[in-house]
N, C-alpha and C positions, 0 to 999 in steps of 0.2 A: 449135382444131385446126390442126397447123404444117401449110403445104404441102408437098407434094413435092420434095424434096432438085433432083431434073430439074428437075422447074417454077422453079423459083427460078433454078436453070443459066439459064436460054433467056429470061424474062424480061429488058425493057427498059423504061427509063422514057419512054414515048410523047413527052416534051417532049422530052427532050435526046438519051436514047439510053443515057443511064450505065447501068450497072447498077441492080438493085434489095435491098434486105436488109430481113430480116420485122422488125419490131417490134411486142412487143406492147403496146397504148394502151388502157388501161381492161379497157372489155368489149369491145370492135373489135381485133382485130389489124390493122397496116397494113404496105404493101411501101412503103419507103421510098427514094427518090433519091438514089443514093452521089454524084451530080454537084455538086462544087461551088459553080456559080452556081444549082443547080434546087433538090434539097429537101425538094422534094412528097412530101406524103405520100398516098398511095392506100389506101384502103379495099379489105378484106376480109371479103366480106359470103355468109355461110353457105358459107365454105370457096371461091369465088369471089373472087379478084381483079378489081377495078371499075378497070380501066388509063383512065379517062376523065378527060383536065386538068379540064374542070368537074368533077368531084367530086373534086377533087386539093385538100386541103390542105398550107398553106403555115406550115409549123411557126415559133412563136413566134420 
């Protein structure tokens, strides 16, 4: 389920601050870190964005 066009607007990535953009991963969709040193990728879990660095993955 995509999020809301707004929610994605106003969204930040908690480490850095860049912006965030959905990707979809599997069965998990995630909001990923447009920042170039950051990256992270965040889980989204039952239509819920999980903005928390510990559950932040760090793509390959």
């Amino acid at each position: 389920m995509p999020l809301e066009a707004g929610l994605l607007e106003i969204l930040a990535c908690p480490a850095c601050h860049a912006p965030l953009r959905e990707e979809p991963s599997g069965e998990t969709p995630e909001l990923v870190c447009t920042g170039e040193g950051c990256a992270l990728a965040y889980p989204v879990r039952d239509g819920i964005p999980v903005l928390l660095v510990d559950e932040a993955r760090r793509p390959a």
